[in-house]
RODO-2510 file (C-alpha; in nm, 4 decimals, decimal comma):
residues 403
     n   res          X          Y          Z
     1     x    -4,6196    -4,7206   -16,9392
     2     x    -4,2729    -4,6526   -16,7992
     3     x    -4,0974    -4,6834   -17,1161
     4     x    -4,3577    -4,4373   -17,2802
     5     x    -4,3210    -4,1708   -17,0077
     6     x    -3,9615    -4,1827   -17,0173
     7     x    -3,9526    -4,1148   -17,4079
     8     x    -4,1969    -3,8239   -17,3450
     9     x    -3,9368    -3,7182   -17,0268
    10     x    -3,6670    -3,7273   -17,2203
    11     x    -3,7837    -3,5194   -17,5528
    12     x    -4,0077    -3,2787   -17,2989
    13     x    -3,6124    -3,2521   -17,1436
    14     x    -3,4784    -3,1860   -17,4836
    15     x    -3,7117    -2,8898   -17,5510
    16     x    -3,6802    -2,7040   -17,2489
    17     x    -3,2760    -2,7344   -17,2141
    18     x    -3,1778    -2,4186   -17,0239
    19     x    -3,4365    -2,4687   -16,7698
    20     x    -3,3651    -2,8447   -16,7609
    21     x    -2,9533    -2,7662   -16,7105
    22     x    -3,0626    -2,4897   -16,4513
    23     x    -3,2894    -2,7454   -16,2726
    24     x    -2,9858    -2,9716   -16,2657
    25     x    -2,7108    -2,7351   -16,1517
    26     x    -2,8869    -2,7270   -15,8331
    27     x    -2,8212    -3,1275   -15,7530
    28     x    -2,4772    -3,0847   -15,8904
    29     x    -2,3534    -2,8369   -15,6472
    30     x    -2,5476    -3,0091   -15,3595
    31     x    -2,3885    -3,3631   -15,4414
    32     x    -2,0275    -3,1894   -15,4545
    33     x    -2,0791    -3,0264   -15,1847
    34     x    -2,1499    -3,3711   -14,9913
    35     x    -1,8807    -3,5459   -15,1925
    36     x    -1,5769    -3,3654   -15,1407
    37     x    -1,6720    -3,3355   -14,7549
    38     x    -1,7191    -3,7202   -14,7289
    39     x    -1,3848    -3,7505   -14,9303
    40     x    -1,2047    -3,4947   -14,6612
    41     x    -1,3859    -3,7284   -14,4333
    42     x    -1,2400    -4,0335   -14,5183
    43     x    -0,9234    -3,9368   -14,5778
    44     x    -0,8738    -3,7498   -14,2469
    45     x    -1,0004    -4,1165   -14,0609
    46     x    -0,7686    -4,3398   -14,2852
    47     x    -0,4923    -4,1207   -14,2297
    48     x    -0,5885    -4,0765   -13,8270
    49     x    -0,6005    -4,4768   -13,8567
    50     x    -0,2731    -4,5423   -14,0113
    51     x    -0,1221    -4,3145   -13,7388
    52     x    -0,2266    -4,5129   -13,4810
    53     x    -0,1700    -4,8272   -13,6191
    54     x     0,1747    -4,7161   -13,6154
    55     x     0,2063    -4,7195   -13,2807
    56     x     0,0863    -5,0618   -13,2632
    57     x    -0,2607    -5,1855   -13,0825
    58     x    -0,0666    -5,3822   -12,8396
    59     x     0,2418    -5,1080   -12,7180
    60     x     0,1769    -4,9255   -12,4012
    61     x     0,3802    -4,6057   -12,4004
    62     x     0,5574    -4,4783   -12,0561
    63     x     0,6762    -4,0871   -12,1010
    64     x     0,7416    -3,7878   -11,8739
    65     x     0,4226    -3,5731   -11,9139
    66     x     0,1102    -3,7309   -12,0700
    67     x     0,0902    -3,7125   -12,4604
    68     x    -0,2141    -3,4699   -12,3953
    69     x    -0,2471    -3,1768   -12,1550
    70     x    -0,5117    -2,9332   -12,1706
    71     x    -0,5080    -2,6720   -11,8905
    72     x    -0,3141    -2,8684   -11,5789
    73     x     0,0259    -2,8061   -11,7436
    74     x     0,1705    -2,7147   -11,4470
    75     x     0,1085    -3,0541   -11,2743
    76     x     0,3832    -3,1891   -11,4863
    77     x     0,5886    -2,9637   -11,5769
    78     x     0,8994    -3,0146   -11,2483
    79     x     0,8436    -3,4459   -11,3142
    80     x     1,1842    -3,6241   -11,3152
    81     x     1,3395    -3,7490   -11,6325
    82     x     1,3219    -4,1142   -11,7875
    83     x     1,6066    -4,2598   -11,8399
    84     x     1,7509    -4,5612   -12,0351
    85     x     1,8259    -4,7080   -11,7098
    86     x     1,4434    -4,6848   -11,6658
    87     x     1,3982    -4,8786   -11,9339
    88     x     1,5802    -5,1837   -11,8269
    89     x     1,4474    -5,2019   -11,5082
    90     x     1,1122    -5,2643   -11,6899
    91     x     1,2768    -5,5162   -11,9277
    92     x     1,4055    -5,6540   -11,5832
    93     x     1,0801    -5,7121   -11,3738
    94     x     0,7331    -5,6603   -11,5740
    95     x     0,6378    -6,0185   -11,6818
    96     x     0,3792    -5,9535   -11,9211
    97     x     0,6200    -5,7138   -12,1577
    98     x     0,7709    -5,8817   -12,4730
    99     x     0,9593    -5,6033   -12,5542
   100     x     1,0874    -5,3377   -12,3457
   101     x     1,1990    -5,0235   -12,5871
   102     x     1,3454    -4,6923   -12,5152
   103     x     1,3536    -4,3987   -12,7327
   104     x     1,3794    -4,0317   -12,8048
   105     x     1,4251    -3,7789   -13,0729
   106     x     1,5845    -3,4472   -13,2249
   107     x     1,6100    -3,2648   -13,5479
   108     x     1,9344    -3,1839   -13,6762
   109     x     2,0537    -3,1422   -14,0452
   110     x     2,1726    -3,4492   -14,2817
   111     x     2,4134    -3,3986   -14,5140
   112     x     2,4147    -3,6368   -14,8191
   113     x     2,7308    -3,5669   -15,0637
   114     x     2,6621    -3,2067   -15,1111
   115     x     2,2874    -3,1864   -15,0146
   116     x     2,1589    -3,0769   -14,6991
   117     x     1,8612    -3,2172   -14,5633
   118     x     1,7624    -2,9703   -14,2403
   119     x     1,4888    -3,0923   -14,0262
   120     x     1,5629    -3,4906   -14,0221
   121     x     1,4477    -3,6062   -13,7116
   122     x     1,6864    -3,8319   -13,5403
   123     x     1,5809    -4,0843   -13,3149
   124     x     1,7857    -4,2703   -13,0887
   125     x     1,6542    -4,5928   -13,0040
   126     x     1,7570    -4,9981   -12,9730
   127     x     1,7555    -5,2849   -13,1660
   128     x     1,4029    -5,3653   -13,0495
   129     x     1,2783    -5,0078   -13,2170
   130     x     1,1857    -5,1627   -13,5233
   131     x     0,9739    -5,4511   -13,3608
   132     x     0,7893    -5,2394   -13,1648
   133     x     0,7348    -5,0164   -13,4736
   134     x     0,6910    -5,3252   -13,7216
   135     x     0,9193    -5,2168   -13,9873
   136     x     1,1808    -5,4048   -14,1520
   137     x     1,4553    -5,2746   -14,3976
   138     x     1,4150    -5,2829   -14,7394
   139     x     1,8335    -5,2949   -14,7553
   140     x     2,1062    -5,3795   -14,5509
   141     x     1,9875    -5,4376   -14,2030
   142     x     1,8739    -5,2494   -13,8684
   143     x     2,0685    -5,1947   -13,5716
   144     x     2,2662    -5,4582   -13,3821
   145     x     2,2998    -5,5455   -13,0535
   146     x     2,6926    -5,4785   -13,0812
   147     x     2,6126    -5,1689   -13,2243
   148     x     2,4159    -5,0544   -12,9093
   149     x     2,6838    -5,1791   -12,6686
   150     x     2,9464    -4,9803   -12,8382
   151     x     2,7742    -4,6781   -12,9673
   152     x     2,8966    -4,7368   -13,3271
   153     x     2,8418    -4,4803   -13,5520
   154     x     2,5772    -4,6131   -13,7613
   155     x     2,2769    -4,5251   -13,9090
   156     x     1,9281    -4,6253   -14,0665
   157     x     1,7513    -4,4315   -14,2593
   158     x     1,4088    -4,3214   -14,3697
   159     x     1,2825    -4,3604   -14,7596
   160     x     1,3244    -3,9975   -14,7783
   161     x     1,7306    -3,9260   -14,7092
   162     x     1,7638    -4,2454   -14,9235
   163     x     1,6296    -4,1198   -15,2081
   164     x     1,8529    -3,8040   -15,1890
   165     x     2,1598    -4,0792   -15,1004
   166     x     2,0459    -4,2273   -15,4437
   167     x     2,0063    -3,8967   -15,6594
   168     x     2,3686    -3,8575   -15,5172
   169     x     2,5074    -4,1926   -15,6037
   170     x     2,5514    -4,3228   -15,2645
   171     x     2,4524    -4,6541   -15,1410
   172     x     2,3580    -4,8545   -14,8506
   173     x     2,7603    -4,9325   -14,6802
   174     x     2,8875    -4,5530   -14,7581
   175     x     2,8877    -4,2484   -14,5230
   176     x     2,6471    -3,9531   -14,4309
   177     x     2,7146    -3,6633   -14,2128
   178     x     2,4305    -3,5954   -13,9172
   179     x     2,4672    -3,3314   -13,7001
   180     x     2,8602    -3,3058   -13,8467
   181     x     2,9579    -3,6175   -13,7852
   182     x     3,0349    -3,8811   -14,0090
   183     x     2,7953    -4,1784   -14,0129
   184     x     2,8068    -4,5566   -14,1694
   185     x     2,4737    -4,6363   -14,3480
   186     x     2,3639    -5,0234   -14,2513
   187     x     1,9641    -5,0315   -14,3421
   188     x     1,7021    -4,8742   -14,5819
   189     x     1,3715    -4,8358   -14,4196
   190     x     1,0587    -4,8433   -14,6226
   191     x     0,8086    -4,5601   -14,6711
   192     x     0,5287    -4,4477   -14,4821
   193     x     0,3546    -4,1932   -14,6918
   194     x     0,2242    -3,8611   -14,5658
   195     x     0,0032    -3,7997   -14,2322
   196     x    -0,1922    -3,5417   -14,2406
   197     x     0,0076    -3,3997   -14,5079
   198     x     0,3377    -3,4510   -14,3241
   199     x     0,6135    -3,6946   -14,3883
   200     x     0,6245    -3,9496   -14,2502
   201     x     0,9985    -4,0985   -14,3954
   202     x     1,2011    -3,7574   -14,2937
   203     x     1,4017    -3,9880   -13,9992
   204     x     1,7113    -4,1924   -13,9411
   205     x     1,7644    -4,4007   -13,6435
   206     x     2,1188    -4,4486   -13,4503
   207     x     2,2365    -4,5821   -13,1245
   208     x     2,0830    -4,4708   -12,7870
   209     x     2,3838    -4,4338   -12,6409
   210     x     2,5175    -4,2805   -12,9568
   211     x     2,2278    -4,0366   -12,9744
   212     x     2,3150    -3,9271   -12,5939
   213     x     2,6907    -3,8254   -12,6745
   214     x     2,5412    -3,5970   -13,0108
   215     x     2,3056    -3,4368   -12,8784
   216     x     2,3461    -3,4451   -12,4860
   217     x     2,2323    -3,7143   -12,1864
   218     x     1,9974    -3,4251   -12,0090
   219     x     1,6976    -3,5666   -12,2084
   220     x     1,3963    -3,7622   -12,1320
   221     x     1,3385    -4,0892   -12,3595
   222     x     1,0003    -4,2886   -12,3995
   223     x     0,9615    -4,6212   -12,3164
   224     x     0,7199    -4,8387   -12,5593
   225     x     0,6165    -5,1709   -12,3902
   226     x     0,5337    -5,4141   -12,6313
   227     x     0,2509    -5,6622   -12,4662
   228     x    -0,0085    -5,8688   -12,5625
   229     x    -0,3344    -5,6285   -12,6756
   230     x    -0,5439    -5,8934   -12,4622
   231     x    -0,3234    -5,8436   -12,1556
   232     x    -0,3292    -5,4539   -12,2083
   233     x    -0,5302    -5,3535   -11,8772
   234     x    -0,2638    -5,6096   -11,7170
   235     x     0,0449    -5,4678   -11,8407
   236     x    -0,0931    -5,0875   -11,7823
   237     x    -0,0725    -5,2267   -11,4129
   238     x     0,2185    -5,3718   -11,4061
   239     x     0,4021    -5,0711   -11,5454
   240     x     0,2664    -4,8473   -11,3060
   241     x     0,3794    -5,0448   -10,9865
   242     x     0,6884    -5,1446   -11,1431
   243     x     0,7288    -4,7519   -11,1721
   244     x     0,6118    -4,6781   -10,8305
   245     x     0,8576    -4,9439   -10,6784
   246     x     1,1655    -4,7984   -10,8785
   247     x     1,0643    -4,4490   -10,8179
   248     x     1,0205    -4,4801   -10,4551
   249     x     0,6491    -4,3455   -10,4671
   250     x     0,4446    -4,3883   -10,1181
   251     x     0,0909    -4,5124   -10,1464
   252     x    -0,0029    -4,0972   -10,0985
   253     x     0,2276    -3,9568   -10,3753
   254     x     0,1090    -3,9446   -10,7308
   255     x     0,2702    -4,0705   -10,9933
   256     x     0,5133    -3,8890   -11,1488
   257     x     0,5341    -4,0418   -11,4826
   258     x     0,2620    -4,1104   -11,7640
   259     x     0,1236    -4,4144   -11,9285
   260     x    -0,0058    -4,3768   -12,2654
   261     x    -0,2019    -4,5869   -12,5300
   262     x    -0,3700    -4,4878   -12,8822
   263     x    -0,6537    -4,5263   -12,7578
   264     x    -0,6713    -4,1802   -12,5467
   265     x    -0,5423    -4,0277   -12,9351
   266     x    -0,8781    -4,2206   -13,0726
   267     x    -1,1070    -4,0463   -12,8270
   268     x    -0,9463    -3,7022   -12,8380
   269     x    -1,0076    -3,7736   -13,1763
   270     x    -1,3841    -3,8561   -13,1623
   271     x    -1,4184    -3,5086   -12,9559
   272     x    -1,2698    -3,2932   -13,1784
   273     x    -1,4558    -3,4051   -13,4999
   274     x    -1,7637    -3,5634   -13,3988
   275     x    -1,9043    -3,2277   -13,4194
   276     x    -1,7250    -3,1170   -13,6977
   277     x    -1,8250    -3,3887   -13,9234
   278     x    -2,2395    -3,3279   -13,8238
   279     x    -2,1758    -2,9328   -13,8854
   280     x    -2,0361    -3,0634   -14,2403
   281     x    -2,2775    -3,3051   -14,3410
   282     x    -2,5599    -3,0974   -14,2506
   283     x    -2,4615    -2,8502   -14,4633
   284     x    -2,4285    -3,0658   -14,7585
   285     x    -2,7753    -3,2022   -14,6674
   286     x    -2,9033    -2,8536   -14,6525
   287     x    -2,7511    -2,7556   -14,9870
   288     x    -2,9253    -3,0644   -15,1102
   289     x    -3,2831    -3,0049   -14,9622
   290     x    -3,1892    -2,6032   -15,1733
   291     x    -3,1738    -2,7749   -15,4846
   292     x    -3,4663    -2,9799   -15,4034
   293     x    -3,6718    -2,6801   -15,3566
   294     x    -3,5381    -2,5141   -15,6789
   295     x    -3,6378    -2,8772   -15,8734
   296     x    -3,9756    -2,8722   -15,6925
   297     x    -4,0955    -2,4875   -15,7787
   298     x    -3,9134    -2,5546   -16,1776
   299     x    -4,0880    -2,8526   -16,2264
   300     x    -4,4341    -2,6399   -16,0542
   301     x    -4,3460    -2,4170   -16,3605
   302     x    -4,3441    -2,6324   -16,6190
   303     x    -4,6751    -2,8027   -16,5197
   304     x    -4,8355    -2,4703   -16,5482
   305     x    -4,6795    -2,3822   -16,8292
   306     x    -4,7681    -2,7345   -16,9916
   307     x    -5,1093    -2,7303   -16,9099
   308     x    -5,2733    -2,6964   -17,2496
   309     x    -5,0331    -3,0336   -17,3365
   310     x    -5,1365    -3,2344   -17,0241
   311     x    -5,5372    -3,1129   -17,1227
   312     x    -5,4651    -3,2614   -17,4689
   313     x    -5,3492    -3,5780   -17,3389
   314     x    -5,6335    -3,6594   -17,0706
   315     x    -5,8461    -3,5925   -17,3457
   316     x    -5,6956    -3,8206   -17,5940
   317     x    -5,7576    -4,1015   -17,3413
   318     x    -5,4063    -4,0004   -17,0909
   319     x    -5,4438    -4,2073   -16,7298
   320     x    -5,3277    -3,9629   -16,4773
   321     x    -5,0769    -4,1748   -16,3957
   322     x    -4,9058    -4,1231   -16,6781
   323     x    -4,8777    -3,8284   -16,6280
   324     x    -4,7455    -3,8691   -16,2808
   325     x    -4,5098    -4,1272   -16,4184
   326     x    -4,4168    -3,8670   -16,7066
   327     x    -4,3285    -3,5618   -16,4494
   328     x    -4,2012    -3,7929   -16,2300
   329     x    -3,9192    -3,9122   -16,4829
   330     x    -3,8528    -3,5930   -16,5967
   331     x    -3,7775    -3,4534   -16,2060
   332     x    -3,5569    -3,7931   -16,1694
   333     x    -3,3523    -3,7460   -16,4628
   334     x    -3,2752    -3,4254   -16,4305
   335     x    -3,1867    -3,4531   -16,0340
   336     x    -3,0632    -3,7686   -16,1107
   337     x    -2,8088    -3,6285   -16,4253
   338     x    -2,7260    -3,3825   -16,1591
   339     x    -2,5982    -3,6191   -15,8788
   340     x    -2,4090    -3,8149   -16,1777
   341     x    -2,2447    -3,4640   -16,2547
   342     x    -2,1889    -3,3372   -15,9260
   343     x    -2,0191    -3,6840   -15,8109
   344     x    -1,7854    -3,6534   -16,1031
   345     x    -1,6893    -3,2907   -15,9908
   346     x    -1,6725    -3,3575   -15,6203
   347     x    -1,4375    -3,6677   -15,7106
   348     x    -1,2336    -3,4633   -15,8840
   349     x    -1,2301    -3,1764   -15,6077
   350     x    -1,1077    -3,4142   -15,4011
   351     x    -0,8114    -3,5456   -15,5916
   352     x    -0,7135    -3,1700   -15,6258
   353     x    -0,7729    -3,0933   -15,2743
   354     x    -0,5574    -3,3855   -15,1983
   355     x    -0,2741    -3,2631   -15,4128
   356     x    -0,2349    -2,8962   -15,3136
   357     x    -0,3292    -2,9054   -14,9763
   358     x    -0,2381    -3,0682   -14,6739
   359     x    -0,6133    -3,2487   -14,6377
   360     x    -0,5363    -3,6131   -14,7273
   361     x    -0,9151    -3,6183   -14,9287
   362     x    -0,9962    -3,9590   -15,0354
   363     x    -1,3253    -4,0576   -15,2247
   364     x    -1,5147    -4,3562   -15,0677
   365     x    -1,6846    -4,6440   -15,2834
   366     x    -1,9423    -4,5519   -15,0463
   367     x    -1,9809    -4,1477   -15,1230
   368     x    -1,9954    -4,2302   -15,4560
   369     x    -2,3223    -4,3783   -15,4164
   370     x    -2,4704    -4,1645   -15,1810
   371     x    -2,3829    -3,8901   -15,4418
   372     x    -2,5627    -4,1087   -15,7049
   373     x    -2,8492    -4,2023   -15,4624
   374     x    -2,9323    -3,8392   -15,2940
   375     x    -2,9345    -3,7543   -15,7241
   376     x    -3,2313    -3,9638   -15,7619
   377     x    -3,3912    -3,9224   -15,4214
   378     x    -3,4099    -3,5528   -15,4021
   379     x    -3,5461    -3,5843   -15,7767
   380     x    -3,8179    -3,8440   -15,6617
   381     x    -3,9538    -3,6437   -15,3525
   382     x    -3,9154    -3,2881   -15,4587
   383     x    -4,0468    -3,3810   -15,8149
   384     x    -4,3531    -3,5823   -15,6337
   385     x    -4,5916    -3,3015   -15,5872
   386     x    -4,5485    -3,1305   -15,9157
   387     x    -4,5970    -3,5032   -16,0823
   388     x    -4,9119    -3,4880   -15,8872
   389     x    -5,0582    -3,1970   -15,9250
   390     x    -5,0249    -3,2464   -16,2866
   391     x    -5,2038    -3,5501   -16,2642
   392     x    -5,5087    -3,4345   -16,1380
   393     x    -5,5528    -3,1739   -16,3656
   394     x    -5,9026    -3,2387   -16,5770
   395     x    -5,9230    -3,2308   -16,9523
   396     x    -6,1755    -2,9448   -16,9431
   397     x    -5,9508    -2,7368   -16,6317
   398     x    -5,6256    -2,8064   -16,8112
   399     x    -5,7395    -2,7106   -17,1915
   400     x    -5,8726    -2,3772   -17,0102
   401     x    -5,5790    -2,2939   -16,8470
   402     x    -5,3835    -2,3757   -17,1085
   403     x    -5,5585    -2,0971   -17,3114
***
């Protein structure tokens, strides 16, 4: 019976095709809707979660001011610098540290032969910046210990500045200018793609103490403390009275420093677009339930248009539900070619969106068979009580209304 309504679907289809594309269109812009913002979606988490696997699930981060401040500013704003010296008191005395890192940054223009890159942030750091970040050079090597203790001129940089080094003909071993200065190139770092739509390889990394004479000691640096993520309570802890001991603190001051983990990023995160994402997927479900409407009074058309056929079918022996089954198909495909469309355009909406706009869209396996899935199940439950009413038509009601 299935096979015999679906022939009749399909040529019934055939014969009617600008109401049958119109009955369609509806799905398809539904489905893209839901498909290109399940793609922003998805590509907004991954890149969230490749940011803050960056910073490493197991690295506690010690700074100035907390990374987020919403309307107590001012509590922070007069707290005392951290200093490098900071940093090694930690590396001194907390027990549950692996590796004790300081840091900071600045932007200052790279000149590569006779480019200039403006904008490169420069980051000042240790040898132990590229465990705690997990990146290794693709090329020559990171910084040394010797190069720390002396402040040698040396620098690594970021996939970006060496590709311009290479478009210029110069190499891992030759010289760069930061800042004015000339600088020896030891390492290659590899890339990190784009966050957000921002680079993420627009760096070089010198010498702490290097970074200090450039660009001036009056500057606070972070501290990442590389732990064990099982021990990460512990070491949050440990910081904070190692802090408190080196800062002098009394049991009734506050603390005048911040410790920071990804974690507060993922539940900022969660705030922000929790209710974003509900506003956006309701709207694509709305949109949907439109073009379910649309399919439901088209398809309430065509049974009273049809009437006079369905009259001539009970009558040549037609079970009613074949006819159910044969309005029922015909709703499905059509919703169903419509979900199949409107997945294809919402894929490709994505890729665009992705490539001239900052949005890093990216279509899940997963959206592309909800796409394919609300096709068929808007078709199936809007297309239900046409189907229905069809079949319960009787030869002698149907033939009569059929003129």
């Amino acid at each position: 019976m299935f096979f015999h309504a679906f022939r009749i679907a399909v040529s019934s289809l055939g014969a009617y095709r600008l109401r049958s594309s119109l009955t369609a269109l509806g799905v398809t812009m539904g489905v893209t809707t839901v498909i290109a913002i399940l793609s922003i979606i998805e590509g907004l988490d991954s890149s969230f979660q490749d940011t803050v696997a960056s910073m490493g699930t197991g690295t506690l981060y010690v700074t100035q001011r907390p990374w987020i401040i919403l309307d107590d500013w001012w509590k922070y704003k007069n707290r005392p610098l951290l200093t490098a010296g900071d940093a090694h008191y930690l590396d001194e005395n907390l027990e549950l540290a692996e590796t004790v890192v300081p840091f900071t940054s600045w932007r200052a223009k790279v000149a590569v032969g006779d480019a200039a890159m403006k904008g490169i942030r420069v980051i000042g750091s240790t040898q132990d910046w590229a465990t705690m970040t997990g990146i290794a050079p693709t090329e020559g090597r990171f910084l040394a210990p010797g190069d720390i203790a002396s402040a040698r001129p040396v620098v690594v940089v970021g996939k970006e500045v060496a590709e311009t080094m290479r478009r210029r003909g110069i190499a891992v071993g030759d010289d760069i200018e930061l800042a004015g200065f000339p600088m020896r190139v030891v390492g290659e770092l590899p890339g990190r793609g784009r966050v957000f739509g921002r680079s993420q390889d627009d760096f070089v990394v010198i010498p702490l103490p290097l970074f200090e004479r450039l660009f001036g000691f009056r500057r606070s640096v972070s501290i990442g403390v590389v732990g064990r993520p099982a021990e990460i309570g512990a070491l949050e802890a440990e910081i904070v009275g190692a802090m408190r001991v080196r800062r002098k603190l009394s049991p009734k001051m506050d603390d005048n420093f911040s410790v920071n983990q990804q974690d507060m990023f993922v539940d900022l995160y969660k705030k922000l677009t929790g209710s974003l994402y509900a506003t956006a997927i309701g709207l694509g479900i709305i949109t949907l339930i439109v073009a379910g409407v649309g399919i439901m009074n088209i398809m309430l058309v065509a049974v009273a248009e049809r009437t006079r056929e369905i009259g001539i079918r009970k009558a040549l022996g037609a079970r009613p539900g074949a006819i159910l089954a044969q309005f029922l198909v015909e709703s499905t495909l059509e919703s169903g070619f419509g979900g199949a469309l409107g997945t294809a355009i919402g894929a490709g909406l994505a890729g665009l969106i992705a490539s001239v706009s900052p949005l890093p869209a990216r279509v899940p396996p997963s959206a592309i068979a909800i796409g394919l899935g609300f096709g068929l199940f808007v078709g199936i439950v809007f297309g239900l009580i046409p189907a229905y009413r069809a079949s319960r038509l009787t030869p002698v009601d149907a033939l009569a209304q059929g003129g």
